[in-house]
C-alpha positions in Angstrom: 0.3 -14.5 40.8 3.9 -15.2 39.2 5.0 -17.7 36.7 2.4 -19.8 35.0 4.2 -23.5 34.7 1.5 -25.1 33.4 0.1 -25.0 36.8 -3.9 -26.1 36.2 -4.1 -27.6 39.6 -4.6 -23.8 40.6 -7.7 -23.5 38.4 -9.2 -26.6 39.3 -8.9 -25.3 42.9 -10.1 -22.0 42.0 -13.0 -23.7 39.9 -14.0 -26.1 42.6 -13.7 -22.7 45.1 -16.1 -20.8 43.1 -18.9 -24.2 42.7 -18.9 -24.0 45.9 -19.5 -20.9 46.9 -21.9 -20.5 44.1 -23.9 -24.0 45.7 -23.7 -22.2 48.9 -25.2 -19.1 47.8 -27.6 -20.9 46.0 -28.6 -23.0 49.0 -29.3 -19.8 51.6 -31.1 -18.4 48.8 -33.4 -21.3 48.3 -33.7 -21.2 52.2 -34.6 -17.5 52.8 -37.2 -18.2 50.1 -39.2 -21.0 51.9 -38.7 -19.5 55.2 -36.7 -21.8 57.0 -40.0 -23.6 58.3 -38.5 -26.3 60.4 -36.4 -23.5 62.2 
């Protein structure tokens, strides 16, 4: 993105960014699989 000044706040961000995304996915997933039976 630019200069690189020892910035690792940006990859924690980008780290935590990506857990959660992954969580999420893994979440709907786990959801479509049992069927959503109390929906």
């Amino acid at each position: 993105m630019g200069l690189n000044n020892n910035n690792n706040i940006g990859s924690v961000v980008i780290k935590i960014s990506l857990a959660l995304l992954v969580v999420f996915i893994v979440i709907c997933a786990v959801q479509l699989l049992i069927g959503l039976p109390a929906g």
